[in-house]
Backbone as CSV, one residue per row, in Angstrom:
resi,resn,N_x,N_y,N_z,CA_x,CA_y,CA_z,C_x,C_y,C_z
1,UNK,149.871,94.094,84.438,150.910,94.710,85.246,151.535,95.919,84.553
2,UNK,151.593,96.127,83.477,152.140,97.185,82.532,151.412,98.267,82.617
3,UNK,150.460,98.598,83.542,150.104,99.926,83.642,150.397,100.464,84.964
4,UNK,151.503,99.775,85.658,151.696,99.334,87.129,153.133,99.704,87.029
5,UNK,153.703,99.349,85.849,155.415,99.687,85.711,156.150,100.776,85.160
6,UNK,156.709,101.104,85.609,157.400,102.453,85.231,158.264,102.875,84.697
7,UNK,159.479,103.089,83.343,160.341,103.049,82.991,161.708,103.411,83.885
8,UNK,161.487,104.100,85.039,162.424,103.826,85.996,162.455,103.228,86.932
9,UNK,161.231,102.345,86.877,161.421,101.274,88.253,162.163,99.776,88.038
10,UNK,163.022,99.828,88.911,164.629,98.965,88.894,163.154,97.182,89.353
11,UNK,163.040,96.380,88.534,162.280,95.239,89.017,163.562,94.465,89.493
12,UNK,165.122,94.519,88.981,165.860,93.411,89.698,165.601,93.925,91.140
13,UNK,166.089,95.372,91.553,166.466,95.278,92.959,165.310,95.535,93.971
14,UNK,164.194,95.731,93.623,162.388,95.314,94.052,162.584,93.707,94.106
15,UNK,162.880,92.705,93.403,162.992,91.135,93.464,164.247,91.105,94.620
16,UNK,165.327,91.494,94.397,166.285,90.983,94.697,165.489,91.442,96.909
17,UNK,164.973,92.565,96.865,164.555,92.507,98.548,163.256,91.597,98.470
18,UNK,162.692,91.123,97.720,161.746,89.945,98.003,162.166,88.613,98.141
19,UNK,163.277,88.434,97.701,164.097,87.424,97.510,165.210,87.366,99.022
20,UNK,165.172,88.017,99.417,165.903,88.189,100.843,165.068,87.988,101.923
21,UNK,163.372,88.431,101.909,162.798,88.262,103.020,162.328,87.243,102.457
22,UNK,162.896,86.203,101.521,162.369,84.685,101.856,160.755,85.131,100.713
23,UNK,160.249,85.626,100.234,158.866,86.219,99.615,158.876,85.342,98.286
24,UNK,160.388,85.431,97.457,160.457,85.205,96.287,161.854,83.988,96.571
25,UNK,161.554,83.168,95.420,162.601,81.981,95.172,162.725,82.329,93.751
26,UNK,164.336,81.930,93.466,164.586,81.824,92.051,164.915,80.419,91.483
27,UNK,164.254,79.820,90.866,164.034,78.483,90.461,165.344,78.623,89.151
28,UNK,165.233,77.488,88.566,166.266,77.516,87.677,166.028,77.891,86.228
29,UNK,167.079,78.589,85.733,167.013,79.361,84.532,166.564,80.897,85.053
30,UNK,166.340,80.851,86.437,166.619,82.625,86.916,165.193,82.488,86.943
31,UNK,164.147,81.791,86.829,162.569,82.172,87.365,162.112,82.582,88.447
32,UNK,161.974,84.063,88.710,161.169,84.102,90.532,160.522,83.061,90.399
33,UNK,159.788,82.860,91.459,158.440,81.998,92.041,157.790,82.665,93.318
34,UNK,156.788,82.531,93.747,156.268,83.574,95.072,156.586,81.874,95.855
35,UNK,157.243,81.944,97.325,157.163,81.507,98.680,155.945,81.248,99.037
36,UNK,155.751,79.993,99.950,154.745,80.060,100.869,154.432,81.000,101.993
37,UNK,155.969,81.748,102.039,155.710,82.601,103.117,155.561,84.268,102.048
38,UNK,156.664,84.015,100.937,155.247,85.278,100.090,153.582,85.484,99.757
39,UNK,153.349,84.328,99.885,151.999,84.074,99.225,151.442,84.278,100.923
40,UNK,151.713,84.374,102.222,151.121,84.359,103.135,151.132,86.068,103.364
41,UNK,152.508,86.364,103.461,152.368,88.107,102.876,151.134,88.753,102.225
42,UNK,151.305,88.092,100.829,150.180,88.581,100.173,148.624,88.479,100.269
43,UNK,148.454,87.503,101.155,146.831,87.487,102.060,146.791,88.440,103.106
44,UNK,147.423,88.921,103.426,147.721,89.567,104.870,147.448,91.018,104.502
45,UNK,148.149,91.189,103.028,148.100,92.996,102.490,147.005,93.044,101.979
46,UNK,146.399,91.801,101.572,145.128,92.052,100.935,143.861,91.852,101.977
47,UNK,144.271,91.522,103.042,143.243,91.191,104.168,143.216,93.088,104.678
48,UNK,144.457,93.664,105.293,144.343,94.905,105.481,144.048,96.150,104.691
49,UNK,144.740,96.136,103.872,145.028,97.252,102.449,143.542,97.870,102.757
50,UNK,142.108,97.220,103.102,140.961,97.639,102.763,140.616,99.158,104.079
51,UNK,141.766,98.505,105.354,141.427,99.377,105.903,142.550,100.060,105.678
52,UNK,143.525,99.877,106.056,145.069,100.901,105.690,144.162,101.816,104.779
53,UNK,143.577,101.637,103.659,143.523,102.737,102.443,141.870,103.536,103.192
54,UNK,141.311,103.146,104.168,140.118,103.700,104.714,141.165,104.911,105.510
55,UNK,141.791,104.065,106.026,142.412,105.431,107.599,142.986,106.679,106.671
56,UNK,143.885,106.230,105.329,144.461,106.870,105.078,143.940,107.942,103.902
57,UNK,142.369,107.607,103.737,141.412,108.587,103.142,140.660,108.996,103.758
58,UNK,140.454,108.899,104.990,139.586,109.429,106.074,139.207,111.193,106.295
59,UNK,138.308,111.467,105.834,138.127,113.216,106.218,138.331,113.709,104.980
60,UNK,138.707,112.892,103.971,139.428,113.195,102.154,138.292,113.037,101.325
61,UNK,138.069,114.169,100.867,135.875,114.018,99.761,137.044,113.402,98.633
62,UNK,137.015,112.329,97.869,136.749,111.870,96.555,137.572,112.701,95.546
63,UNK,136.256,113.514,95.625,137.101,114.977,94.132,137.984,115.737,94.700
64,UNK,138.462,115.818,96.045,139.778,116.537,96.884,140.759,115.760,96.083
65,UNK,140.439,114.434,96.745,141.632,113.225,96.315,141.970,113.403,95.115
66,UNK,141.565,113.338,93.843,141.640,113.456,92.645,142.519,114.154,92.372
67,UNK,141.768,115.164,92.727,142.394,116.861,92.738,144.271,117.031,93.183
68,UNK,144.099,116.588,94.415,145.698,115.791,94.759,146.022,115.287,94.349
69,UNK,145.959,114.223,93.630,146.936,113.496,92.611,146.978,114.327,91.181
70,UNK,146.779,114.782,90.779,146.355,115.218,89.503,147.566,116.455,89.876
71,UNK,147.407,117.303,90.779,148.584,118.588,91.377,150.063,117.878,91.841
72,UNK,150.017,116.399,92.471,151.268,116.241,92.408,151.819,115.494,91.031
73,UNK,150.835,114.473,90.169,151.687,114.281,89.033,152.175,115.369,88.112
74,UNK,151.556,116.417,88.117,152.213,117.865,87.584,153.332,118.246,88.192
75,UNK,153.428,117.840,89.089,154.705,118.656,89.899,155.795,117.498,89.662
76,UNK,155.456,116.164,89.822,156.284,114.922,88.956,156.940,115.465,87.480
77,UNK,155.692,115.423,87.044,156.246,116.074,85.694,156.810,117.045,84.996
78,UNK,156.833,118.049,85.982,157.707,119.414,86.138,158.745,119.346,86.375
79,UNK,159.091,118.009,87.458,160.715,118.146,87.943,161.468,116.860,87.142
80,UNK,160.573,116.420,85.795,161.459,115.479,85.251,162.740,115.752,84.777
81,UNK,163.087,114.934,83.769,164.949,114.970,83.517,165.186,116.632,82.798
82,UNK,164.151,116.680,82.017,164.409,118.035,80.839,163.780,119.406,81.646
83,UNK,163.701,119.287,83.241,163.020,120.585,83.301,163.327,121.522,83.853
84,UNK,164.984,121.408,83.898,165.913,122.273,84.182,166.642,122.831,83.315
């Protein structure tokens, strides 16, 4: 998961809305746990995701794609904290 996390991504308040739609339980001593109805979520994104990520590369060659990410993490990294 650590190549997945980000030094500014807030994980309480990402839990705390999984924890509201019922996704996540906090067991005792503060442990999430995934729901039966998270764990049904998570078949569902993984049942679609295959096409969601087809529609949403559709008409997109490969080395375009690349190419796009590679021009906006520069532009990420341009507008970080020091680049004013």
């Amino acid at each position: 998961m650590r190549s997945y996390l980000r030094a500014e991504d807030d994980l309480a308040a990402e839990a705390e809305v999984l924890l509201e739609r019922g996704w996540l339980a906090r067991g005792q001593e503060g442990r999430l746990s995934i729901t039966d109805a998270g764990e049904e979520a998570r078949v569902r994104l993984k049942q679609h995701a295959p096409a969601i990520r087809a529609r949403i590369h559709r008409d997109i060659d490969d080395a375009d794609y690349v190419t796009a990410l590679k021009v906006l993490g520069q532009m990420i990294r341009n507008t970080g904290e020091h680049s004013v």
